[in-house]
N, C-alpha and C positions, 0 to 999 in steps of 0.2 A: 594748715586747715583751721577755720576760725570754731570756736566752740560750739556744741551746739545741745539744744536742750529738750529730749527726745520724753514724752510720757505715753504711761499704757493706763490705761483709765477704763473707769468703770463708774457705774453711778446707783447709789443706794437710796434708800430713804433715809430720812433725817432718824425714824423711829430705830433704824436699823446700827445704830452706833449712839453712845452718848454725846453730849452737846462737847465731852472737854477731850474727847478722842481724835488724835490725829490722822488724820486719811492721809499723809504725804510720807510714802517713803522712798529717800535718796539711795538709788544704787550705784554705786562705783562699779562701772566694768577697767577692766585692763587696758581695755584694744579702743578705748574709747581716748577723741582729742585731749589734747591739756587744757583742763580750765571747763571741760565738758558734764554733765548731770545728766540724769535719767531718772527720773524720777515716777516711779510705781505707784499710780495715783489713784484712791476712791475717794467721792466726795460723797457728802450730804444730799446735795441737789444739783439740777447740772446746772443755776448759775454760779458755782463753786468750781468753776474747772480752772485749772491752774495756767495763768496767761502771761509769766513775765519774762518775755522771750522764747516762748516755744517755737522749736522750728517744724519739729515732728509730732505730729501724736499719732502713736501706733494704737487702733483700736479694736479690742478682740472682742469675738463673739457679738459683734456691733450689732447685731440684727435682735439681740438677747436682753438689750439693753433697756432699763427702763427708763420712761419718759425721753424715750430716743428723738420725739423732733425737738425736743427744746436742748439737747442735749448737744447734737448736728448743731444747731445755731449757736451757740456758746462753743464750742471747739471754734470753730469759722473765726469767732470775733477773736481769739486766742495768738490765731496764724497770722502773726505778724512782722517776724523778724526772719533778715538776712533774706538772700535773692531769692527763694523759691521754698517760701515754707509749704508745707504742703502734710494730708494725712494719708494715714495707709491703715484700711478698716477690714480684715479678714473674717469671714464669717458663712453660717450657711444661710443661705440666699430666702430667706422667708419674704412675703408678699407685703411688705411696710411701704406707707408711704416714702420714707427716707429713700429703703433699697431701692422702689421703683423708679423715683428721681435721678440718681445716680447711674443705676442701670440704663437708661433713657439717655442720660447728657452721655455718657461713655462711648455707647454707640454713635455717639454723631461724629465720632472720631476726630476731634480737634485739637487733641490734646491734651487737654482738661482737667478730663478723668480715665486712668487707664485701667481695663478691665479686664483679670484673668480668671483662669477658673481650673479645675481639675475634678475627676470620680476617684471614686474610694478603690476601683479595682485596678488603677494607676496609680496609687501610693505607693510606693518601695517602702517606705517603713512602719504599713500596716502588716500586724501578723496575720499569714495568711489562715488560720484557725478562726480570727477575728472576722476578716471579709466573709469567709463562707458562712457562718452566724448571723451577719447583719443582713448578706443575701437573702438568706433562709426567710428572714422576718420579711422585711421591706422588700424585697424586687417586684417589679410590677404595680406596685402602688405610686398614689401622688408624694407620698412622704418619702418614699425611696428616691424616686425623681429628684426630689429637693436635697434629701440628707446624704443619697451617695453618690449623685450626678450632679450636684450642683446647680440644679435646675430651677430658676427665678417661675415660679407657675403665675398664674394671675387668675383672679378668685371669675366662677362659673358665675355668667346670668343667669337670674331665678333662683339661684342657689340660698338658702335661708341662713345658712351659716360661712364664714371667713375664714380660713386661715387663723390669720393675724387675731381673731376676733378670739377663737378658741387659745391663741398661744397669750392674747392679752391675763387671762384673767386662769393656765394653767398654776399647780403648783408640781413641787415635787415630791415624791415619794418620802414616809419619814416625817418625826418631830410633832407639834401636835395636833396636825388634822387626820390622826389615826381614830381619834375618839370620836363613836358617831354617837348620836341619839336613836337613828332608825338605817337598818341596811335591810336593803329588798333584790332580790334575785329578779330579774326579768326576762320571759321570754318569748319570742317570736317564731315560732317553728313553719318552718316552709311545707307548703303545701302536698311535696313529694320530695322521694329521698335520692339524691344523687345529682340534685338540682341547685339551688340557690342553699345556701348554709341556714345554719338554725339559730335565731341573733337569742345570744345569750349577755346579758350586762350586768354589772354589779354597782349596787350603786348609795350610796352613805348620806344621810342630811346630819347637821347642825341645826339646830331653834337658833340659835344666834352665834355670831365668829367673831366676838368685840376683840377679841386679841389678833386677830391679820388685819393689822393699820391699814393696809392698800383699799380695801371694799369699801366703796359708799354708801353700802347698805349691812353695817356691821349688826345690826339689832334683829333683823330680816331672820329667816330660813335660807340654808347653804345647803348646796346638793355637789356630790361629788360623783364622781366616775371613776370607779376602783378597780376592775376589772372587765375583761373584755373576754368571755369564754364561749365564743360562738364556733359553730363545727359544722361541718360534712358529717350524713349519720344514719343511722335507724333512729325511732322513736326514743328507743332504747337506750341508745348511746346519749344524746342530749336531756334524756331522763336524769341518767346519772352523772350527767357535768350538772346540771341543776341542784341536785342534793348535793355533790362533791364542793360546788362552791358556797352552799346554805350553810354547809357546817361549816369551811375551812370560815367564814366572814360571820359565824358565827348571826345570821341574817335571822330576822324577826316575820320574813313573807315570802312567798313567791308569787311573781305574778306572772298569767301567761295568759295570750291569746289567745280566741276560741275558735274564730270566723272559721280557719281553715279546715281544723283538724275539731272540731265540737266534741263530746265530751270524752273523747280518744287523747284530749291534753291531759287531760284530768287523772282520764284512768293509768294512763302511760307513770303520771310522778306517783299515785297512789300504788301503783302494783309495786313499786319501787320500793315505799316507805310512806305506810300508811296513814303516818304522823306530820306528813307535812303537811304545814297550811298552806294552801294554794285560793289563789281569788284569779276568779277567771274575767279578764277584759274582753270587751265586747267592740269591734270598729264602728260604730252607727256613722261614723263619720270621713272621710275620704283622710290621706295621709297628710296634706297640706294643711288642712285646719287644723290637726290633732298637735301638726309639729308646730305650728303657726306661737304659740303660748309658751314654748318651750324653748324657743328660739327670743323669745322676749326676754326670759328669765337670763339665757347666756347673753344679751345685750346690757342687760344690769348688772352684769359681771356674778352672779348671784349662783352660776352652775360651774364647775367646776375640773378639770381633770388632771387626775394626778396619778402624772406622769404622762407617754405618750402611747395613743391608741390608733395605728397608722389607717386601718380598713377602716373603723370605725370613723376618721375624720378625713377620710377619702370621699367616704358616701358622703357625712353631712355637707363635705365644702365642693360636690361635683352633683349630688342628686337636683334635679329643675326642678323646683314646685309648680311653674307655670306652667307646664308642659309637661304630660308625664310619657306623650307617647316619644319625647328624643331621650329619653330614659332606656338605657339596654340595661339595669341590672334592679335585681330587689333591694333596696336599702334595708336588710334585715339587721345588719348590726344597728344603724340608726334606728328602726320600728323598736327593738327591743328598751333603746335608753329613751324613747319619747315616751313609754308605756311605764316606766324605772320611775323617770323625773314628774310622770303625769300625777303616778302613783302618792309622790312622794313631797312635793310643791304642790297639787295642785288636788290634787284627790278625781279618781274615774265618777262619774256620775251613775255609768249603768254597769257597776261592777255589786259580784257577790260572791260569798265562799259557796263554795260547791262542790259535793262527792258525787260521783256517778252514781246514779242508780244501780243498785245489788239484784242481779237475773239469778242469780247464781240457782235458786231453788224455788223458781220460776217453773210453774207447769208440774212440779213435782205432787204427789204427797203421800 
């Protein structure tokens, strides 16, 4: 068997290592030919990918990757040695240009590209403790679809936000975008109880993020998406997920819509806990304009979430703005981080603090 020269790559930024760090490490396997390498490969940038003879590159998490289409084009120019070099890229099927590409030529079945697939409740060596957990979160959702079914989705017309768009510019939990400058509670309470949930969000800005190299707008305001605590309920119950996540984030506001529920929002967090500040938003304006601005801000890379929030980026990447009647559900968790982010990038125009009026000894005397 002639030797052959197999890498598992990944690709950083150049900020993410120093200039005299080596991204090439040689692994010796056992079971591997004589005269054969494997080599465990990060680089700097993907025209850094390692090309002297590769026959294989095995690529994981490939859909995770950054600057994945220049990255695809430089493995390609790589694959050049011996009868059939070729690559093998496993990953969950997110909505990229690359995946879709590939996903596309595979089906035309010519041999080319071969395409399998598998779910998480067909795994034999997931623990079954585990499956019933990620069930629990994800089934029924678009990200479940994707994360445990393997499911390639493709992004809704009208829809204001993407997939791909949201996963571009995610971070992860952890390290130093815990330090906010301003965290606000928001929320969206539905109209009746037993109905549509009650969008509850949590949500962090930075004045400036010059320390995460990737943003091209490091000098800017950064908004993050820190929590997602929306619920089925009485008034009562999302009263107190509201104060429970003001204190646990430590949050400087609440803010909550009025339209539905008028000053029955109000009084609900005040009977709660007297002391919180509460600013009550006002909708003057239909949900497609409100998100319209907010949806700009996540095309600047400028919004942020960390970690992942599956309902919540179910609605943003399936709700129509051009059409609301092929809409069957309320984007409540979405209304509550447009009202978050509105707050907090862009400031409400007809917003005000507000305690309910005291009847209490009304009529009395």
């Amino acid at each position: 068997m002639p030797p052959v020269q197999l890498t598992m790559g990944n690709v950083t930024t150049a900020e993410d290592h120093s200039p005299d760090s080596s991204f090439v490490t040689v692994v010796k396997i056992a079971t591997a030919p004589e005269r054969s390498r494997v080599y465990d490969l990060t680089v700097p940038g993907p025209e850094h990918f390692y090309a002297a003879g590769v026959k294989v590159h095995n690529c994981e998490e490939f859909a995770a990757w950054r600057y994945l289409d220049e990255a695809w084009k430089q493995i390609r120019f790589g694959l050049r040695s011996g009868p059939r070099p070729h690559a093998i890229a496993s990953t969950t099927p997110r909505p990229k240009k690359v995946i879709r590409e590939i996903v596309k030529e595979a089906r035309k079945g010519d041999g080319r590209y071969i395409l399998s697939a598998g779910s998480t409740d067909t795994n034999p060596f997931l623990n079954e403790e585990v499956k019933i957990e990620l069930y629990k979160d994800f089934a029924g959702t678009r990200m479940g679809r994707q994360e445990l079914h393997g499911e390639l989705l493709e992004d809704v017309d009208g829809a204001l936000w993407s997939g791909e768009l949201i996963d571009m510019h995610r971070v992860q939990p952890g390290g130093f975008e815990d330090r906010y400058d301003r965290i606000v509670v928001a929320i969206d309470p539905a109209a009746t109880e037993g109905g549509d949930e009650h969008g509850i969000i949590v949500m962090g800005l930075k004045w400036t993020w010059e320390e995460y190299v990737v943003t091209p707008y490091p000098h800017l305001p950064h908004a993050f998406v820190l929590e997602d605590g929306s619920l089925n309920g009485s008034p009562n119950a999302w009263g107190k997920k509201a104060k429970q996540l003001y204190e646990k984030w430590e949050a400087d506001l609440i803010v909550a819509e009025r339209n539905n529920g008028g000053d029955m929002v109000a009084s609900v967090l005040y009977g709660i806990d007297s002391s919180l500040p509460v600013k009550l938003v006002v909708a003057t304006r239909g949900k497609t304009r409100r998100a319209e601005p907010i949806a700009n801000l996540y095309e600047q890379g400028r919004i942020h979430h960390v970690g992942m929030f599956a309902k919540l980026e179910d609605q943003m990447t399936t709700w129509d703005s051009t059409d609301d009647d092929v809409n069957d559900f309320s984007p409540d968790h979405m209304d509550a981080m447009v009202w978050a982010a509105t707050e907090l990038m862009i400031g409400a125009g007809e917003v005000k603090q507000q305690r309910p009026e005291d009847t209490r000894l009304k009529g009395r005397r």
